[in-house]
Backbone as CSV, one residue per row, in Angstrom:
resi,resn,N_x,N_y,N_z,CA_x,CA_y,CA_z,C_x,C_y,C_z
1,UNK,37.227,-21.301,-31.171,38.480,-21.932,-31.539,39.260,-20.999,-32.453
2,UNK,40.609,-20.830,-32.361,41.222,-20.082,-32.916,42.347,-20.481,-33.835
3,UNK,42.374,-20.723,-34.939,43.315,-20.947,-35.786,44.560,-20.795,-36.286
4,UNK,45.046,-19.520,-34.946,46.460,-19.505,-34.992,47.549,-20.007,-34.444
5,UNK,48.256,-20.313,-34.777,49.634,-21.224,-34.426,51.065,-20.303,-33.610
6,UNK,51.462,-20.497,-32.787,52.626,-20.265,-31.689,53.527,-20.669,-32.047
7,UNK,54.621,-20.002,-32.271,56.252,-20.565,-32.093,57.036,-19.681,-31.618
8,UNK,58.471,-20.237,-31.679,59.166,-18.969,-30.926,60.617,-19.263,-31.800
9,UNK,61.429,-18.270,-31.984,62.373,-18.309,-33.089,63.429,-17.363,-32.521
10,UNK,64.738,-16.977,-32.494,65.556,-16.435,-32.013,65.181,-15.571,-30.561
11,UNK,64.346,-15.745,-29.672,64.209,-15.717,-28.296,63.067,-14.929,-28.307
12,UNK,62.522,-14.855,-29.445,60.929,-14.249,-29.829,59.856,-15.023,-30.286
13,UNK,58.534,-14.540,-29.455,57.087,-15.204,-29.528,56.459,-14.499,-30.960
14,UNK,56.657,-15.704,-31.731,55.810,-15.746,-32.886,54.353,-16.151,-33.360
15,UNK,53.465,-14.927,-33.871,52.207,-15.338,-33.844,51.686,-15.724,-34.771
16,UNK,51.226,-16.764,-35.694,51.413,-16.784,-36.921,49.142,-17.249,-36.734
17,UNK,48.714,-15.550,-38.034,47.446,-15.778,-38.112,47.014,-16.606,-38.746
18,UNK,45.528,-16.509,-39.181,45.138,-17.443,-39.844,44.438,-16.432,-40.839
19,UNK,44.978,-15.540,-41.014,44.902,-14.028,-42.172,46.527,-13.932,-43.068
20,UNK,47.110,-15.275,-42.330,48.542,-15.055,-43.158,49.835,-14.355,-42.752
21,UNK,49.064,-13.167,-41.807,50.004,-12.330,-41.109,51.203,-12.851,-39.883
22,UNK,51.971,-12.475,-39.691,53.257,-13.346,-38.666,52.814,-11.769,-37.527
23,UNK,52.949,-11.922,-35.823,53.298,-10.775,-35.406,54.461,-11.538,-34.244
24,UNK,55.246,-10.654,-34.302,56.943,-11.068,-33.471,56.234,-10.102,-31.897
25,UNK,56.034,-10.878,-30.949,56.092,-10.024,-29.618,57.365,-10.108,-29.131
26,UNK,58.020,-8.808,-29.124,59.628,-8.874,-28.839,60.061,-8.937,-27.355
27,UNK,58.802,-8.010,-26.544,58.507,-8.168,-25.106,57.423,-7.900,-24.040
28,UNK,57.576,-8.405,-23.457,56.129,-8.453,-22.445,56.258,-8.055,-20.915
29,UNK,55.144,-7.625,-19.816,55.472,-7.430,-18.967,54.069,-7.332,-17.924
30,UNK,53.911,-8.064,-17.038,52.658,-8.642,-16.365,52.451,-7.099,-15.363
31,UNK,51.466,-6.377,-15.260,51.224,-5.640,-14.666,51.090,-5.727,-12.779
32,UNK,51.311,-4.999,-12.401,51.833,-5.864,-10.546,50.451,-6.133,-9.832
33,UNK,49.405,-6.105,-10.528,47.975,-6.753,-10.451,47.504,-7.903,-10.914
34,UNK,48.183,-8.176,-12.477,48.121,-9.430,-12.758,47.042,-9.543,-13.810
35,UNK,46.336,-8.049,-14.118,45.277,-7.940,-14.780,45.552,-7.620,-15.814
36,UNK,46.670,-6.880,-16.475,47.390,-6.481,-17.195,48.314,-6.988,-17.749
37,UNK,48.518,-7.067,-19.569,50.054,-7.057,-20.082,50.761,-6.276,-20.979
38,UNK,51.540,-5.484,-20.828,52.168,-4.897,-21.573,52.942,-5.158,-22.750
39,UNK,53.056,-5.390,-23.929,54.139,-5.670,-24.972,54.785,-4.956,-25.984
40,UNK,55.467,-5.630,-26.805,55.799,-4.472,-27.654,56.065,-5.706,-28.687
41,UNK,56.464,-4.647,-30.463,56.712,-6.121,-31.026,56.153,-5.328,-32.536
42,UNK,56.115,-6.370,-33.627,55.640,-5.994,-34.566,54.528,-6.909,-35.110
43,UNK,53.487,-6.231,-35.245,51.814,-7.101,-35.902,51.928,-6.800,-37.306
44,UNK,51.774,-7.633,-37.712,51.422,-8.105,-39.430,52.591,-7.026,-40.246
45,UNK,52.387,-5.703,-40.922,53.083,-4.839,-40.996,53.274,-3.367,-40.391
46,UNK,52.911,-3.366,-39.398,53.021,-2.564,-38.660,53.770,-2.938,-37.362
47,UNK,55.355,-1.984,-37.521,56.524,-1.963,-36.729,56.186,-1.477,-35.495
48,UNK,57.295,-1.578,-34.340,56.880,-1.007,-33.271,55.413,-0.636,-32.050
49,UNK,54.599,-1.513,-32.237,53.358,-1.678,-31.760,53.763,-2.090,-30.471
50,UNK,52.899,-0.568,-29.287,53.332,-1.177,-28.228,51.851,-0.977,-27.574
51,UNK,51.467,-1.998,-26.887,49.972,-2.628,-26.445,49.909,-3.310,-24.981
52,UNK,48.501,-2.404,-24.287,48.443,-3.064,-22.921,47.287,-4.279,-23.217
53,UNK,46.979,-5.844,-22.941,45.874,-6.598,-23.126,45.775,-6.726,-21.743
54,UNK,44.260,-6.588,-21.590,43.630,-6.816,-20.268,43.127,-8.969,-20.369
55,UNK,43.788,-9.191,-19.780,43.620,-10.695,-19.875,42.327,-11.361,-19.790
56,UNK,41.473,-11.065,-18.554,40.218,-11.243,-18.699,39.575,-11.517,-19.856
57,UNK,39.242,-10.047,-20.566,38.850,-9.826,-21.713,39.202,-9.811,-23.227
58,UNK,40.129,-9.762,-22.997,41.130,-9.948,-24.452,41.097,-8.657,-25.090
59,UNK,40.713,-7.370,-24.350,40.159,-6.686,-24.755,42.004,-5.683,-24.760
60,UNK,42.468,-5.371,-25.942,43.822,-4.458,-26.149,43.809,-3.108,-26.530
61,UNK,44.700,-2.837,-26.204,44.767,-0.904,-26.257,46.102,-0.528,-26.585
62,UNK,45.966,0.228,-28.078,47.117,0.811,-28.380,48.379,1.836,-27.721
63,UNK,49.139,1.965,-27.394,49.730,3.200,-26.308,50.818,3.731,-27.437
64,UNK,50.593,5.410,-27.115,51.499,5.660,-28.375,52.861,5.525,-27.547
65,UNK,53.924,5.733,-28.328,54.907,5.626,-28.316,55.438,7.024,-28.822
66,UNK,56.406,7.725,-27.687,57.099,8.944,-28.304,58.048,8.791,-29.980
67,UNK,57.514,10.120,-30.723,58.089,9.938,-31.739,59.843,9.722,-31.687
68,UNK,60.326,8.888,-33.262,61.567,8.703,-33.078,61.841,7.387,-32.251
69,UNK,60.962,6.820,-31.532,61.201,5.383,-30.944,61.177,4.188,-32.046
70,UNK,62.488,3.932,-31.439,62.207,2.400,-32.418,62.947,1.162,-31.660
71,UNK,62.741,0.261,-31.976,63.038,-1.266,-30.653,62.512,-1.014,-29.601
72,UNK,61.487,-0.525,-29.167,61.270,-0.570,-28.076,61.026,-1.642,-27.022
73,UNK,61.198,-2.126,-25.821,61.096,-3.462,-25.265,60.077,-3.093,-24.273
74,UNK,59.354,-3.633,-23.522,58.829,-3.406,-21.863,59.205,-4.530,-21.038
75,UNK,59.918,-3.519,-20.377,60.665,-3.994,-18.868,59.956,-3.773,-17.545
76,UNK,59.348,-3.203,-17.419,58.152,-3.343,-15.980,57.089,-2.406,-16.151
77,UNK,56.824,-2.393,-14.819,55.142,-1.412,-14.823,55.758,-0.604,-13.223
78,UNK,55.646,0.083,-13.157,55.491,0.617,-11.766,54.861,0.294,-10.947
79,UNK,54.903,-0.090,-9.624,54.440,-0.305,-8.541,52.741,0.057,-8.467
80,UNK,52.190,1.653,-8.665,50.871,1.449,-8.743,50.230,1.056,-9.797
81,UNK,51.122,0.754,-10.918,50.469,0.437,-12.386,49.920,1.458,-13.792
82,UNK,50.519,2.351,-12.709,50.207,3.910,-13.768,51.104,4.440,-15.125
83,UNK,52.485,3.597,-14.577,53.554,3.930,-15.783,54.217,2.207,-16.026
84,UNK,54.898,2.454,-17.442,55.207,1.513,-17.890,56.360,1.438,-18.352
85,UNK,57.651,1.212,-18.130,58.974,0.878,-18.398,59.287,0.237,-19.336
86,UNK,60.216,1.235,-20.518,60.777,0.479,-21.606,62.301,0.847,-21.481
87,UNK,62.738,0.102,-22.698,64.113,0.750,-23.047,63.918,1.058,-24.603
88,UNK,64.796,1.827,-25.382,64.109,2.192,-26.418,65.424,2.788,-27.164
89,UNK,65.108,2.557,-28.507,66.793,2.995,-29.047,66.215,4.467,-29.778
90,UNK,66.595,5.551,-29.333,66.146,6.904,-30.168,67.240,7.386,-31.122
91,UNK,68.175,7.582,-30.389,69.485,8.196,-30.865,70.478,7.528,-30.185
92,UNK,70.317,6.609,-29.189,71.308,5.825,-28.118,69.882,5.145,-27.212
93,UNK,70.419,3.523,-26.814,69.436,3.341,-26.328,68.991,4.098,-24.692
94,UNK,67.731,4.571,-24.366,67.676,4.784,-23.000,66.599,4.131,-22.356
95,UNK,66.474,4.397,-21.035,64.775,4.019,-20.499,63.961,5.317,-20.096
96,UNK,62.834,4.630,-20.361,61.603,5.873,-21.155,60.320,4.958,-19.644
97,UNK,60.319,5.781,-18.838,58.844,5.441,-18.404,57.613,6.331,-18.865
98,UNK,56.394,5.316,-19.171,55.715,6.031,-20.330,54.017,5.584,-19.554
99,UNK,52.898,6.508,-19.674,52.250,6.488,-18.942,51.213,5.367,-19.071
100,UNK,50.651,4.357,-18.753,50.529,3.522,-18.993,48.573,3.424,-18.847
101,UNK,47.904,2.825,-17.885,46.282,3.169,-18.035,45.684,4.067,-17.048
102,UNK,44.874,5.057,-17.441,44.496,5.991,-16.393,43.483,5.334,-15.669
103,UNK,43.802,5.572,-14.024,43.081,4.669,-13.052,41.830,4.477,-13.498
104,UNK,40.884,5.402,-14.078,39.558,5.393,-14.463,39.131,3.735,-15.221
105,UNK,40.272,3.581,-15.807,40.294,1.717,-16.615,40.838,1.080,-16.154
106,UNK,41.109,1.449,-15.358,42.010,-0.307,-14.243,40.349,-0.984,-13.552
C-alpha cells in the first residue's frame, strides 16, 4: 500500500509523497509497445527529470538530457521505440529526438 496522494493542478499530474516531497509530471508518453513510459517533470527538488518507467515492474531509468535543456515535454517515441521525442526550450523552443532504450532492455 502506498501512501501517496494524486492530484492534478493547472493541466499537471501532481505527486504528492509520503516523504513530503510534491513531483509535477509535466508530460508523458506510452511507448508504441505499451511496455513503456516516458516523462518528464520535476521530482521533489530536482528540475527537469526526464524518465522511461517500465510498467510491469515499476522499475525507472534516468535519461540524460542534453545540456542547456530546460522545459522539456515528451511528445512520442518512434515507431521502433529506440528514440524519444521532446520539445525543449534551449535558446528557442525546438524538437530534440533523443535516444531512448537500447534494444538489449526492451
Amino acid at each position: 500500500m502506498h501512501d501517496n496522494a494524486v492530484g492534478f493542478y493547472a493541466g499537471q499530474l501532481l505527486i504528492f509523497e509520503n516523504k513530503g516531497s510534491v513531483n509535477v509530471l509535466s508530460s508523458a508518453a506510452w511507448d508504441p509497445t505499451g511496455r513503456f513510459v516516458a516523462y518528464t517533470g520535476s521530482m521533489g527538488k530536482k528540475p527537469d527529470v526526464f524518465r522511461v518507467l517500465e510498467v510491469s515492474s515499476g522499475a525507472e531509468r534516468d535519461l540524460p538530457l542534453p545540456d542547456g535543456i530546460r522545459n522539456a515535454r515528451v511528445t512520442d517515441w518512434s515507431r521502433d521505440g529506440t528514440l524519444i521525442g521532446i520539445i525543449a526550450n534551449q535558446s528557442r523552443w525546438e524538437y530534440w529526438a533523443l535516444q531512448g532504450l537500447q534494444e538489449g532492455v526492451r
